[in-house]
N, C-alpha and C positions, 0 to 999 in steps of 0.2 A: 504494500500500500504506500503510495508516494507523498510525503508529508507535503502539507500544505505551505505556500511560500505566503511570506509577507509581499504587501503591492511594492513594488519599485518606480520611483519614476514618477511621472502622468498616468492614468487608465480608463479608460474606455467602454470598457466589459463591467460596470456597476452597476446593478441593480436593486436597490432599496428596497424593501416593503414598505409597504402603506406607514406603518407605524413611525420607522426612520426618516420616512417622507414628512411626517408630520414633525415631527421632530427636529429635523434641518429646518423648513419653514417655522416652526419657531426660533432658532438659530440666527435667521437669516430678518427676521425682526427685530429682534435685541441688536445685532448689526447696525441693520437702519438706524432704531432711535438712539445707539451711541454713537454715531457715522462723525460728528467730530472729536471724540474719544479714542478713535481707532490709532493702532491697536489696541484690542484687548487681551489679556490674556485668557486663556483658557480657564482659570477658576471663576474670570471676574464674569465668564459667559455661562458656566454652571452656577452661580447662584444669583445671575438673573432668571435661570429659567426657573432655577426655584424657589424665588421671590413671585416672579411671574404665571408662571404657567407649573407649578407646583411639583416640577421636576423630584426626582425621589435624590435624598441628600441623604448620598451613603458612599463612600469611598470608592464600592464598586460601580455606583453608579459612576460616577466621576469616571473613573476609568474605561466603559463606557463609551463615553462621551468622549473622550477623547481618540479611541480607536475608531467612533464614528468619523470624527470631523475631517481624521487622517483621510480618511479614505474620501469623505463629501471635499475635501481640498486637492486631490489628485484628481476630482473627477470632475474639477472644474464649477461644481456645483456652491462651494463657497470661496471666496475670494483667498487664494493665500495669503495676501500681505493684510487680512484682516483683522488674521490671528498672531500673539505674538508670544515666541519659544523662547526658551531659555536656554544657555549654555556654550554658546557659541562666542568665543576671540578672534581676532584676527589683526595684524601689522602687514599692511600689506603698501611696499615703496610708493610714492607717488609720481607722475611723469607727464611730460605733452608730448601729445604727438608732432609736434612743431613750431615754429613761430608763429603762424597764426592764434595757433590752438592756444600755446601762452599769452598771447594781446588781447585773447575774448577773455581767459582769465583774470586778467589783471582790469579791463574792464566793468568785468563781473564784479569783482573784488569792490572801484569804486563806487561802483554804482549800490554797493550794498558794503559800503563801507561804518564798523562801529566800534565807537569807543568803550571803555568799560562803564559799564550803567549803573555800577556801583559807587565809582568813583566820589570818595569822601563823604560816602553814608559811615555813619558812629560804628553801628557793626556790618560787618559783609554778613551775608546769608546764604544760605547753604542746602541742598533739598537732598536728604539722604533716605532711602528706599528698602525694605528687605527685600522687595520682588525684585530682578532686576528685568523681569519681562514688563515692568512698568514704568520704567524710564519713558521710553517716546511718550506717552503719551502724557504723562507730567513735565518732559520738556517744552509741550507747550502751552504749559502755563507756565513755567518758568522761565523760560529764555528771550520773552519780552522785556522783562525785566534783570535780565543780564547775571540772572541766577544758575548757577550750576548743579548739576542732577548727579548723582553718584549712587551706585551701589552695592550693596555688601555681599548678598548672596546667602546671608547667616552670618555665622561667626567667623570673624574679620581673621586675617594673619597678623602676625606680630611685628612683621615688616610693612605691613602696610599700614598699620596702626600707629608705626613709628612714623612712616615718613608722611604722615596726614600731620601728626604732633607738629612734627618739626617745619612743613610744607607752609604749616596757616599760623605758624607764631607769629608770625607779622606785622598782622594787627587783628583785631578784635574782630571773632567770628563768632555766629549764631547758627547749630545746625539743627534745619527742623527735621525731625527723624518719623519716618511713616514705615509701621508692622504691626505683624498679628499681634492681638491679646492673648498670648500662650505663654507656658512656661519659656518655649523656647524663643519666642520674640522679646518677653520680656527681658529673661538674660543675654539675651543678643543687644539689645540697647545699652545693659548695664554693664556689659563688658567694654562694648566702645566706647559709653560716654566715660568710661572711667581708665580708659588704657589711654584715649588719645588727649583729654586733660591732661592728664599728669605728662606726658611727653610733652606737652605744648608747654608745660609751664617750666619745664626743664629747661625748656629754651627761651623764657622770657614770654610765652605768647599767653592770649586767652581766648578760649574756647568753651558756648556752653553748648549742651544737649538740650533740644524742648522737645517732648516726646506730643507731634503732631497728629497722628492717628494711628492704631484704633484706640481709642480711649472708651471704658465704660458707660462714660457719657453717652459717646455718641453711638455705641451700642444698646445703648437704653432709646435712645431718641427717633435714630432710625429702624426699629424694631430689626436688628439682624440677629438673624438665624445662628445659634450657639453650639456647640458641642463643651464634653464635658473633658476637662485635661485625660491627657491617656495616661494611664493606669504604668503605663512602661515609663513615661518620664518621672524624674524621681527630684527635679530643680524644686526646690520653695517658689510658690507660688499663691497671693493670694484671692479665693473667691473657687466656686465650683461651674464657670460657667469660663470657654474662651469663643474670640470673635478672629475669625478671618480681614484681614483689611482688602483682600479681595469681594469682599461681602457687600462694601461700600457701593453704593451706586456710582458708577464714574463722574458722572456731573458730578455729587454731591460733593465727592472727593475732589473734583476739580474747586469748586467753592471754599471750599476748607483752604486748601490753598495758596488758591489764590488771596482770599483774607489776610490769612497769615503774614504773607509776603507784603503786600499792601500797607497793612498795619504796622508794619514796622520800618516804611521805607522814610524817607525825607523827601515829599515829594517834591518839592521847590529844587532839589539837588538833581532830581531822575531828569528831572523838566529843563532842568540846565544843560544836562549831557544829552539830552534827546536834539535841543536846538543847536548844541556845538556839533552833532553828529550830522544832519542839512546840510549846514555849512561847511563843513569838510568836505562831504561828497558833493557840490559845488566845487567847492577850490579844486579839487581831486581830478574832477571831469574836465576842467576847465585848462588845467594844467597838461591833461593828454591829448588835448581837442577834440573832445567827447563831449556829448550832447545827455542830459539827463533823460 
């Protein structure tokens, strides 16, 4: 009997049942309504369906759904670059194919030319993530504002702990920190807010942690869906209920946010570098003889 292969590739030869069909179409709805949120990841589209459409919230299920979507994204039926995975680096050289190729760059470059939008706010700020399949789509609330997204993966290494210490002694940073409510997000905060303080202040710097989501609160507030600590982690933790930060609604998460950020800027300062940043790419354009 000849084992069965996984798809490879693109494929063609898919056919669904009624029930999977139903199922992508709801899929392909929670898409839609987060279509400026995209991507999402893969948990934050399992518990809208079970926010939503009352999808069953069980691990297996999860799992599931996610050996569906593989196959509903190979087969063209939902958008690849919809969904967003995890795990993947890459350094890869950069180059032009010629003079031209580097004159449209450098172009490019003035025509979207910016200065740092932080410049001489009291504290820099900071948007630190446990997903890291959730970067894109919190760099676009951040990077209007000239905020930088980073993230952990879990629990951080010891070299990179160090040279964050060391990297932001500088000056005075603020980083708002978004993860689950679990034993393991919680100690995953309090390992880095407490590893990369103390290196920072080794080197003269300072650095706080504000634990941004998921907060209690806002698991009270937005009624999300709980599970109870697993019985195998064995961290101090207090309370018998934890919350996914993938649980969030992505707007709502986008709001939070963006709040956050907001509320702590200097606007008169953003509004200063936003007008010196016109006037640059002006001078900039003018100086190539280029046209805005």
């Amino acid at each position: 009997m000849a084992m069965k292969t996984r798809p490879r590739g693109f494929i063609t030869d898919w056919r669904p049942r009624a029930a999977t069909l139903a199922l992508l179409g709801q899929v392909q709805a929670v898409l839609a309504e987060y279509s400026e949120q995209l991507p999402l990841t893969l948990r934050q589209i399992f518990y809208r369906l079970v926010g939503r459409y009352f999808y069953e919230k069980t691990e297996l299920a999860y799992e599931r759904l996610g050996e569906t979507l593989n196959k509903a994204r190979r087969a063209h039926i939902i958008d690849m670059d919809a969904i967003r995975d995890d795990g993947f680096t890459s350094a890869v050289p950069g180059f032009y194919d010629g003079v031209d190729d580097f004159l449209e760059a450098v172009a490019y470059t003035a025509r979207h030319l910016r200065f740092d939008r932080q410049a001489g706010q009291p504290r820099r700020l900071a948007l630190w993530c446990e997903a890291s399949g959730m970067v894109p789509q919190l760099e676009h609330i951040a990077d209007p504002f000239g905020v930088g997204v980073y993230s952990s993966g879990g629990f951080d290494s010891l070299t990179d702990k160090h040279r964050i210490g060391r990297q932001w002694s500088g000056e005075p940073v603020t980083v708002l920190h978004l993860g689950d409510h679990d034993p393991s997000g919680v100690h995953c905060f309090s390992a880095l807010d407490e590893d990369v303080v103390a290196f920072a202040e080794n080197y003269g710097g300072d650095i706080e942690f504000i634990r941004l989501a998921v907060t209690v609160e806002q698991a009270r507030r937005f009624q999300l869906p709980s599970a109870p600590p697993k019985a195998t982690d064995r961290r101090s933790f207090q309370g018998n209920e934890t919350w996914q930060l993938e649980a969030l609604d992505p707007r709502e998460l986008a709001n939070i946010v963006r709040s956050a950020i907001e509320q702590r800027l200097d606007h008169a300062l953003y509004q200063a570098v936003l007008a010196e940043e016109t006037e640059a790419r002006q001078a900039a354009l003018s100086r190539l003889g280029l046209r805005s």
